[in-house]
KEMARDO-939351 format. One record per residue (C-alpha): x, y, z. Coordinates in steps of 0.2 Angstrom, whole numbers, padded with zeros to 4 digits, always signed. Example, Ala and Ser with C-alpha at 12.3 -4.5 7.8 and 13.67 -1.06 7.14 Angstrom:
+0062-0022+0039+0068-0005+0036
//
This chain:
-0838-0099+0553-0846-0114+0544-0849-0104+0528-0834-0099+0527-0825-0113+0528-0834-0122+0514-0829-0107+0503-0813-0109+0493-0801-0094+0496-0797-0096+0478-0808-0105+0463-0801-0117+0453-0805-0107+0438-0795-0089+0444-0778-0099+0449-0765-0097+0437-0768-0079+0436-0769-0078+0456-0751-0087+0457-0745-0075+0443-0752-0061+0455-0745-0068+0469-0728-0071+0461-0727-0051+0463-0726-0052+0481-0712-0063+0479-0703-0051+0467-0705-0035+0479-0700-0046+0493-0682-0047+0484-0682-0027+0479-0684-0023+0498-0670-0034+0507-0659-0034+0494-0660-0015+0495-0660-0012+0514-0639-0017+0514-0634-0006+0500-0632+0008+0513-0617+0001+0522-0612-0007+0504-0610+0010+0494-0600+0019+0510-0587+0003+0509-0587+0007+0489-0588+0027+0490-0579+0031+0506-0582+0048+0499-0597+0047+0504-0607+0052+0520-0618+0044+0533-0632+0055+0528-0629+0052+0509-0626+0034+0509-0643+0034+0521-0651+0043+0503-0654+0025+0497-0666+0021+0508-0675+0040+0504-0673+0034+0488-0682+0018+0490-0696+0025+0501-0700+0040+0493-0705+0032+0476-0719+0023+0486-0725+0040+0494-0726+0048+0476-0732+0038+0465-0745+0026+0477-0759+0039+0472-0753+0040+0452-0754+0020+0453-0772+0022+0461-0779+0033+0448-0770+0024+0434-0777+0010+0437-0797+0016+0442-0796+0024+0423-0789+0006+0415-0788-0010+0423-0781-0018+0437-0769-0028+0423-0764-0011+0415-0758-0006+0432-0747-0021+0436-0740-0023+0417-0733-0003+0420-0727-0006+0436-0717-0021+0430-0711-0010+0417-0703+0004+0429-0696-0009+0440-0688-0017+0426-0683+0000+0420-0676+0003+0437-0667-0014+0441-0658-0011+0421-0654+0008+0426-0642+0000+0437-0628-0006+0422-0626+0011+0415-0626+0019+0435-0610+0005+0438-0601+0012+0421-0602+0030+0425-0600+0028+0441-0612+0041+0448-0620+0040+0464-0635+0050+0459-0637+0038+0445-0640+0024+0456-0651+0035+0467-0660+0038+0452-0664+0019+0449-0669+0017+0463-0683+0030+0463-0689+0023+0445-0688+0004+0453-0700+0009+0469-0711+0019+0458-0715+0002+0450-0716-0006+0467-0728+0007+0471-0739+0002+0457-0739-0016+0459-0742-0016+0479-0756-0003+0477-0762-0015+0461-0760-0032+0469-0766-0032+0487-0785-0026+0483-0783-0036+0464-0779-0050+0478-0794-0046+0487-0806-0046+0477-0803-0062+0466-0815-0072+0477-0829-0070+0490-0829-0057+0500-0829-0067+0517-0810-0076+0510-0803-0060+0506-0792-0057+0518-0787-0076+0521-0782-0075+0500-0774-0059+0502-0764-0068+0518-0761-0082+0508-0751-0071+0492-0740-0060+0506-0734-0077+0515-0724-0077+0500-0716-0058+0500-0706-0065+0515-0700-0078+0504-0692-0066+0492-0685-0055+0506-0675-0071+0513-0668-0073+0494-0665-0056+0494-0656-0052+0512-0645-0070+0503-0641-0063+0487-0634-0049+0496-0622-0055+0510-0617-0067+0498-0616-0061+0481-0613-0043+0485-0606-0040+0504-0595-0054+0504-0588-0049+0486-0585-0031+0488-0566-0029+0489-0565-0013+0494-0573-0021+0512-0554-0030+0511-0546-0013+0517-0548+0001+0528-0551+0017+0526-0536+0023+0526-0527+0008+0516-0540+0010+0504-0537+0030+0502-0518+0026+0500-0519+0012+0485-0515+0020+0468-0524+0030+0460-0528+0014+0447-0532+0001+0457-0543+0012+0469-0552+0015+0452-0551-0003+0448-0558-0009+0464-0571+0004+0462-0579+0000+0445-0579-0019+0450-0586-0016+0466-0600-0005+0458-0602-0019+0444-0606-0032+0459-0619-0023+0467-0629-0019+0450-0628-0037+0445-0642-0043+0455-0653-0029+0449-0649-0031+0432-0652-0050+0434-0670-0044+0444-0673-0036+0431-0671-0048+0417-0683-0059+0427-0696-0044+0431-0698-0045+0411-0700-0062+0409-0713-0062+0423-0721-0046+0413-0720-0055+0398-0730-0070+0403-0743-0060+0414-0745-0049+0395-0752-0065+0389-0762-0070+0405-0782-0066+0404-0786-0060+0422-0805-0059+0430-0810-0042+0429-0814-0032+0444-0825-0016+0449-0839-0008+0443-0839-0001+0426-0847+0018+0431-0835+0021+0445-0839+0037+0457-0827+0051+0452-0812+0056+0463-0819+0068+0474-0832+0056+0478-0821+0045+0482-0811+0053+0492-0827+0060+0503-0830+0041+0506-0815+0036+0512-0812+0049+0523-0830+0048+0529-0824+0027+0533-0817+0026+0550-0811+0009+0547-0802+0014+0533-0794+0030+0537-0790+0022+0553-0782+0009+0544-0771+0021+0535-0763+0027+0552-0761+0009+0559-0752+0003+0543-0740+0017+0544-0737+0012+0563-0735-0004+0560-0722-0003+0545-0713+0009+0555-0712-0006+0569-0709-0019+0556-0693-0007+0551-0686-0003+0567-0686-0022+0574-0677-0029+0558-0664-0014+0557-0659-0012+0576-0659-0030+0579-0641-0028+0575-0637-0014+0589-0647-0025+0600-0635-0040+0595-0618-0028+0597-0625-0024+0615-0624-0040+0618-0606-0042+0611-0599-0029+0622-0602-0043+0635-0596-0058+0626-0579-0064+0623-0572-0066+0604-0576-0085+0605-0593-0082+0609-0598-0069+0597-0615-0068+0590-0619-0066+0572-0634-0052+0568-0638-0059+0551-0643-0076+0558-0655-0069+0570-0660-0056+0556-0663-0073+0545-0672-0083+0560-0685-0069+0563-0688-0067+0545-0691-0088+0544-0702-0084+0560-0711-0070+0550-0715-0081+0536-0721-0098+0546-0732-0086+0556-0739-0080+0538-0742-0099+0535-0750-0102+0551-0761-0087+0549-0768-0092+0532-0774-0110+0540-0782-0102+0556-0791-0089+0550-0803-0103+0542-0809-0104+0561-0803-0086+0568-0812-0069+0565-0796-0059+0556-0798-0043+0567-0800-0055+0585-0784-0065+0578-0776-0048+0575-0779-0042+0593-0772-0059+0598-0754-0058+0589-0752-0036+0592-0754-0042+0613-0740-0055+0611-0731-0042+0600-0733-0029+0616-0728-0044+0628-0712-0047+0616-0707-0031+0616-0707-0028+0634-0697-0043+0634-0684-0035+0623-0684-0021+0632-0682-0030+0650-0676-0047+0647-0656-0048+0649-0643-0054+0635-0650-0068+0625-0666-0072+0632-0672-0052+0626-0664-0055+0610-0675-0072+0607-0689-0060+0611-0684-0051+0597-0683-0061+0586-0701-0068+0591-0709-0050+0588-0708-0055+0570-0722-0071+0570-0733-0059+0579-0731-0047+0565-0732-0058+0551-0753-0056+0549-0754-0039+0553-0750-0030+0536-0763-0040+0525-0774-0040+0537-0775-0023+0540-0777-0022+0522-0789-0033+0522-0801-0024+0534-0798-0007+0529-0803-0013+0510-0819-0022+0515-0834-0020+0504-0827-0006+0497-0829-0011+0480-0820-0001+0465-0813+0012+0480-0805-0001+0484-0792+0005+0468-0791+0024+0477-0793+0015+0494-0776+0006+0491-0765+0020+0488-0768+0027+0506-0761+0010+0513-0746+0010+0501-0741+0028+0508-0742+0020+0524-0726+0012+0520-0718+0028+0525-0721+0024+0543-0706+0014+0539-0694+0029+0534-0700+0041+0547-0698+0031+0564-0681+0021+0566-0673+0040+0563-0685+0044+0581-0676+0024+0586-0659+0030+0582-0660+0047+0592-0666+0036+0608-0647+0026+0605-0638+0044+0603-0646+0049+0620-0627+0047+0629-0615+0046+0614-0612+0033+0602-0613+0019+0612-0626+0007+0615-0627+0009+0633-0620+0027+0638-0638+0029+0646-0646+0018+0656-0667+0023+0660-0672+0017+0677-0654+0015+0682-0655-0005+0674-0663-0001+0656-0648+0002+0643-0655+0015+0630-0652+0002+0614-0665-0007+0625-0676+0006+0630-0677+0011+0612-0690-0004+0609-0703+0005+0616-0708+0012+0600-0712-0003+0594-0721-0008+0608-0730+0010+0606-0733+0004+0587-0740-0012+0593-0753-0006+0604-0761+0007+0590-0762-0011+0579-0770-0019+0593-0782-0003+0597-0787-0003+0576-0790-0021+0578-0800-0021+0594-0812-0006+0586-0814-0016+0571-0821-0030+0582-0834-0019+0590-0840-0012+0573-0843-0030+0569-0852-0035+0582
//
């Protein structure tokens, strides 16, 4: 603990090229929430559309991480870590652009189509930057640096949830009629309302992009510390070790359960709230968004906080610590009545706020150049994120569309009840980080 301490989490001599590192964080952080409301956004804009195709987006999204995350990882064990970040600024930038000509044709595939390209830089950069992170410093303040650089993705993610309720939801106008209004307008101005509609929701991509170039541009001319052996094992090799590394492979599963947490506490938060509102009269309405906002704010302070105690805090003990107030949270989400189960909610997300870097962290230890191959496993992780709130939203379906045609235990309405895959998650994260304290000792 005392040796540590008196270790810098990052030298003096490394800092400029660990904040441009870390500014990536921040820009993926904006990708992500500005992303997540485009569903509801392009069914107000292409009525047209279907649940299940306006729901694409976020396969879209997701599923340029689960192909290029290995790509990324073999890329960058054949060049260099800054080879790997320059190409994925590239694609995002790509991607982010892609979005003008998508609003002038007006194809939905199109925009689909950026998206994939935009994640498949994301893909590179995340599978680039957390074990680049890593390893710029000592070993023992590697996963306090790497704790450090993500309390800045939340950052980005409050800019991007802003930029979109305010510079793309609350300018749509096609969100001024109703369905059927909007299906009886003119054949003109419906194309009208269209094409400007579409021209809003690209405008903060193409401005993304812009700044994703000038970020690539100053990061061209940036030298970085080089990383990594230079006879790396081949990729066979490393595959055997990592598969033969508990810790990591372990890891792998609890990443993937804890994204998929992460996912369905910020998306059915606003079920949760609408619940809530079935109670309530008009005057007393509650807003989703805020409370969306205040566990985001929670998420990041808890980053913060984090970064300064694990100076005095084993990572994996601290872990433990938060995934048992996450468990204890959840419960209370699930039993709690009206508001005081919706602040437990919203708590859930400082519990969370350690949980992916330092998952990271442990899985990555000592493992040296691997670390590159290592990586990509993590970043598939993010799947988890895609494949469980579909499992959440059955749970709600259980009775009929509402939020509480089914009540478990006679008292437990199922929008309720469904946060116990959450909890579920929760107590694989605590699990990894209780093994990971027993292979240390």
């Amino acid at each position: 603990m005392e040796t540590s301490a008196k270790i810098p989490v990052v030298s003096r001599k490394i800092l400029f090229p660990f904040i441009m590192i870390t500014s990536l964080f921040f820009l993926w952080g904006i990708a992500n929430d500005l992303t997540n409301p485009m569903v509801s956004a392009f069914k107000k804009v292409m009525p047209e559309l279907s649940n299940f195709e306006a729901a694409l987006v976020q396969l879209a999204f997701y599923g340029g991480y689960g192909t290029m995350a290995i790509p990324a990882a073999l890329f960058i064990r054949k060049y260099s870590y800054k080879s790997g970040i320059m190409l994925g600024l590239v694609l995002y930038a790509i991607g982010a652009l892609l979005f003008y000509p998508a609003a002038s044709y007006q194809e939905y595939t199109f925009f689909l189509l950026s998206l994939y390209i935009l994640t498949f830089g994301l893909a590179f950069l995340e599978t680039t930057s957390n074990p680049y992170i890593l390893s710029m410093g000592h070993k023992k303040t590697a996963t306090q640096r790497l704790n450090l650089s993500q309390a800045f993705n939340p950052m980005g993610s409050l800019l991007g949830m802003l930029v979109a309720q305010v510079f793309v939801i609350e300018a749509l106008r096609s969100d001024d009629y109703s369905l059927e209004a909007y299906n009886a307008l003119p054949a003109a101005e419906a194309a009208q309302i269209r094409l400007n509609d579409l021209e809003v929701i690209s405008g903060p991509y193409i401005g993304l992009g812009i700044l994703v170039l000038v970020i690539l541009l100053i990061i061209s001319f940036t030298k970085m510390p080089s990383s990594g052996s230079d006879e790396p094992m081949s990729v066979k090799s490393s595959f055997q070790k990592l598969m033969q590394n508990k810790r990591y492979y372990e890891g792998v599963i609890a990443q993937a359960f804890y994204v998929g947490a992460q996912i369905m506490c910020w998306t059915f938060i606003y079920q949760y709230v609408d619940h809530i509102n079935e109670s309530l009269p008009e005057s007393q309405q509650l807003t989703a968004t805020w409370y969306n906002m205040a566990a985001m704010v929670s998420f990041l302070t808890g980053r913060w906080i984090c970064t300064f105690l694990m100076k005095f805090i084993n990572a994996a003990r601290l872990m433990l610590i938060f995934a048992l107030f996450a468990i204890l949270f959840s419960a209370g989400a699930i039993l709690l009545p009206g508001v005081l189960g919706l602040y437990s909610l919203v708590c859930i997300s400082i519990t969370m706020s350690l949980m992916f870097p330092t998952i990271y962290g442990i899985a990555l230890k000592d493992m040296g150049d691997e670390a590159k191959l290592g990586s990509a496993g993590l970043v598939m992780a993010i799947v988890g994120g895609a494949l469980m709130p579909p499992i959440q939203a059955s749970i709600l379906d259980w009775g009929g569309p509402g939020f509480s045609d089914v009540s478990v235990l006679g008292f437990i309405p199922e929008v309720k009840f469904s946060f116990i895959l959450p909890l579920i998650c929760f107590v694989v994260v605590g699990a990894y980080s209780f093994r990971s304290i027993r292979s240390e000792d």
